[in-house]
N, C-alpha and C positions, 0 to 999 in steps of 0.2 A: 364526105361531109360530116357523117355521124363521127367519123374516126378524129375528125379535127376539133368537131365539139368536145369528144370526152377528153383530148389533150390537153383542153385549153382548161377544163373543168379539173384534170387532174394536177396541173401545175398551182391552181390558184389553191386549192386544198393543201398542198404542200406548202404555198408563201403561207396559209392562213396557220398551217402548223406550227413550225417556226417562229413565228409573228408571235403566236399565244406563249412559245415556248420562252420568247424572248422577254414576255411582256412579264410571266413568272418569276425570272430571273431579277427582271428588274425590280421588283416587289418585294426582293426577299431582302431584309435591312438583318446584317451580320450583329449579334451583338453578344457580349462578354459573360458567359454565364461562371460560378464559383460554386465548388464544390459544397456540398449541406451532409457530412458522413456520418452526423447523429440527427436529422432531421430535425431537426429545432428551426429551419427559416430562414438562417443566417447562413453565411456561406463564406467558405478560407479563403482568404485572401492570397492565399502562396499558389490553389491548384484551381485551373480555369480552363475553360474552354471557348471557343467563338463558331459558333451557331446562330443559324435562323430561326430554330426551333428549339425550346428548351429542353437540353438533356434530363434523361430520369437523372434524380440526385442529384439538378445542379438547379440553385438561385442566384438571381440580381444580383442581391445583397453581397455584402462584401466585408460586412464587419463581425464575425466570429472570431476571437482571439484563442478559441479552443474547441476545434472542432473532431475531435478525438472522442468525444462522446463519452469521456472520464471525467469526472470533475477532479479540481488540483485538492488538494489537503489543506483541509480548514487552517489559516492561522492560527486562532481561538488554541487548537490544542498544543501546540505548544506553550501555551501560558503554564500547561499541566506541568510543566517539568521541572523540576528541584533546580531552582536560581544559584542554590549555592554550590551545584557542582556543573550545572551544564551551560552553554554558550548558544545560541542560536540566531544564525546570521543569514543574508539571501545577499542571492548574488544574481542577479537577471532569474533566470528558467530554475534556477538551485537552492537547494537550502543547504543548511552545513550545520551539524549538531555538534557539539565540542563535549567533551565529557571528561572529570577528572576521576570517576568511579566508584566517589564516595559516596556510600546512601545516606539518607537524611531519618534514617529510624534503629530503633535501637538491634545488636545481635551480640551474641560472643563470640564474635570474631573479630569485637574491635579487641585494642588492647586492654587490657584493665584499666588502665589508668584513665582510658576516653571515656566522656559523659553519655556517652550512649552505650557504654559495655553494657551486658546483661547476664548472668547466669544462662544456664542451655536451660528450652523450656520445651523443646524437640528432640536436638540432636543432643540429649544427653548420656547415652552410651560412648560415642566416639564423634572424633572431630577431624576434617582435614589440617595437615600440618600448616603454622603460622597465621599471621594473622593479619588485618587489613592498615598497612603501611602508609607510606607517602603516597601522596598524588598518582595514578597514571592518566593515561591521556588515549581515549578512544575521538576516531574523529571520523564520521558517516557524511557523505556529501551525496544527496538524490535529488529531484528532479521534483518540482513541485507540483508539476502534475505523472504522478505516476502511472505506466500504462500496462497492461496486462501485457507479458511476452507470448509468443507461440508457445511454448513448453518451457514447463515450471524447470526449478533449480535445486537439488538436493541437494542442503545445506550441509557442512560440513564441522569440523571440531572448530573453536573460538567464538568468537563472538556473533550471532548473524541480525541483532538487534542493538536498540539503547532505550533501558528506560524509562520510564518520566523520572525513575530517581537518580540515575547518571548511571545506573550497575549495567553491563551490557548482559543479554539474554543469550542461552546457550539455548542448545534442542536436546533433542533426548539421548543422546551418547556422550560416552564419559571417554571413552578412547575411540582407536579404529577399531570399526565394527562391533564395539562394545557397549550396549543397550545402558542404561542405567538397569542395575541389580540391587533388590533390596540395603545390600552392605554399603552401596553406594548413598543409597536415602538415606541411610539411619545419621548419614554425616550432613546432610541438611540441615538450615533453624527455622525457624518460624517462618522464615520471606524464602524459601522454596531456594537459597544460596548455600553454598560454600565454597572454602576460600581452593586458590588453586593455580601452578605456576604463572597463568594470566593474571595472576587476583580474585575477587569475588565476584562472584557472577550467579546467575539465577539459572535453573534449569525446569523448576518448575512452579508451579502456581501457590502461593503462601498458605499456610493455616490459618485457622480462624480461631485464636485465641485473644483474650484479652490484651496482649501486647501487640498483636496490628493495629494498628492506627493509621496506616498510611496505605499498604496496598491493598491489590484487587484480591476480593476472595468470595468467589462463585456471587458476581455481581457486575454491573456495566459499566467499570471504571476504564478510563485508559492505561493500559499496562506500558506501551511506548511506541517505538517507531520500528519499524524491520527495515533489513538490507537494501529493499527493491523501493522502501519509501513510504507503503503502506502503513497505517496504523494499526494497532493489535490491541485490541479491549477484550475486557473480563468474560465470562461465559455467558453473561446475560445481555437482551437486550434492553433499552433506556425503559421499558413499558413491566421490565421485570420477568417476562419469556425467554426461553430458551429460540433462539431461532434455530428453523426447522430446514432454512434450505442453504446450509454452509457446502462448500465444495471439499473436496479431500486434505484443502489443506486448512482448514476455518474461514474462507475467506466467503465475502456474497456482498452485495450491492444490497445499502438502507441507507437508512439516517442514522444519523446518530448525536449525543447531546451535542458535537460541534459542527454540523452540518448546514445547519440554519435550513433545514426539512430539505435539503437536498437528498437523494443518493449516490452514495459514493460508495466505493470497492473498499474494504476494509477487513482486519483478518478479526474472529474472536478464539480466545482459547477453548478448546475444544470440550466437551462434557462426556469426557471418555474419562477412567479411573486406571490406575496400575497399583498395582498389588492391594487392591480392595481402598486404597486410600488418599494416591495422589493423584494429580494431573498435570501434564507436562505442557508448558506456557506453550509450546511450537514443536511440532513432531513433521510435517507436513513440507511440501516444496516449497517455493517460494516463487509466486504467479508472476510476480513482477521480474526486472533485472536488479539483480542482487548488483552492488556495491560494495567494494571492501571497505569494512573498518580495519583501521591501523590509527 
């Protein structure tokens, strides 16, 4: 008799199991969570989950149109860029800088005859051969929101920038494996350029003589755009500081005048000297994915 009580008592425990486990089941209401991968609240529309229970790192929400946790690049600084030689156009997710290579301030490397020649007021020892011709045509297409790669990119000979005055920006080598050597500097002008079978181009950061008027020189102007997208401003920041926490290659997350108090990844020229008196616009990798110019 006892053995039939505890039967009847262990079955009904069993349905009551079940029963509860079903009742669980029925309770749990599935619904669409969306990734939030810079934690702002909002959440990507493209990567999702369906849970009862809200995944870590996933919201409701569903309207983040950039959840990369980079901000894209200020329109604003493209106004900076010399209209009379550069183009800049968007195209969905891209931008496209057009560049004819002509700068907008005076050197003697134009010809004589141009209104902006000028006597050498740097490179007065020696000069690289010829002078700045017709038209050419660089042309940089990147991503308006640019995004840091896993491992940077060691920039190579030609162009690996453009800019704001349409000149494209070189890095610190003159050939393969061939560092910039004093002989090399003394053929500079005033704007950190000389001319060279690409044309003119800049390798390092301008003097501060009375004849600049237009570039950066050890201040928080925007110098131009780099391969990977990013922007590249003077050595200073907007407040007149040296920032203190650049990574290896100038680059760190602030504001800057065209942010609108956002932070954004942005590279500055670095506050290192060569040969007791210059500074090289870009020596460093390049955090983003670089982009050919041609």
């Amino acid at each position: 008799m006892n053995y039939l009580k505890f039967s009847i008592l262990l079955l009904l425990g069993v349905a009551l199991f079940f029963s509860s486990c079903k009742n669980d089941e029925d309770s749990c209401i599935e619904i669409v969570w969306y990734e939030d991968a810079d934690g702002d609240g909002l959440g990507n529309p493209n990567v999702s989950r369906v849970a009862c229970n809200q995944p870590e790192g996933y919201v409701e929400d569903n309207t983040d149109p950039n959840d990369t946790g980079l901000a894209s690049t200020p329109l604003s600084a493209f106004d900076e860029f010399n209209s009379e030689a550069v183009t800049i156009s968007f195209d969905g997710n891209e931008v496209t800088i057009e560049s004819n290579g002509l700068p907008n301030h005076t050197t003697p490397y134009w010809e004589e005859t141009h209104p902006l020649y000028i006597e050498p007021v740097v490179a007065t020892t020696r000069q690289t051969p010829g002078r700045i011709g017709g038209e050419r045509s660089y042309t940089l297409t990147v991503p308006i929101i640019p995004e840091i790669a896993p491992t940077g990119t060691v920039t190579g000979l030609g162009a690996i920038g453009i800019a704001v005055t349409g000149v494209p920006i070189f890095n610190d080598l003159e050939g393969p494996n061939r560092p910039l050597e004093e002989m090399i500097v003394e053929t500079f002008d005033y704007a950190g350029a000389h001319n060279g079978p690409s044309g003119y181009h800049y390798h390092i950061e301008s003097y501060d003589v009375p004849e600049n008027t237009v570039l950066s020189h050890d201040d928080e102007k925007l110098v131009g755009i780099m391969a990977d997208g990013f922007l590249i401003y003077g050595r200073r920041e907007m407040d007149g500081s040296y920032p203190t926490d650049l990574d290896e290659s100038g680059g760190h997350f602030g504001v800057t005048q065209h942010s609108n108090g956002e932070e954004i990844y942005h590279y500055h020229i670095i506050n290192e000297y060569y040969f007791g008196n210059i500074i090289a616009l870009f020596a460093g990798e390049l955090k983003g994915t670089p982009n050919t110019i041609f």
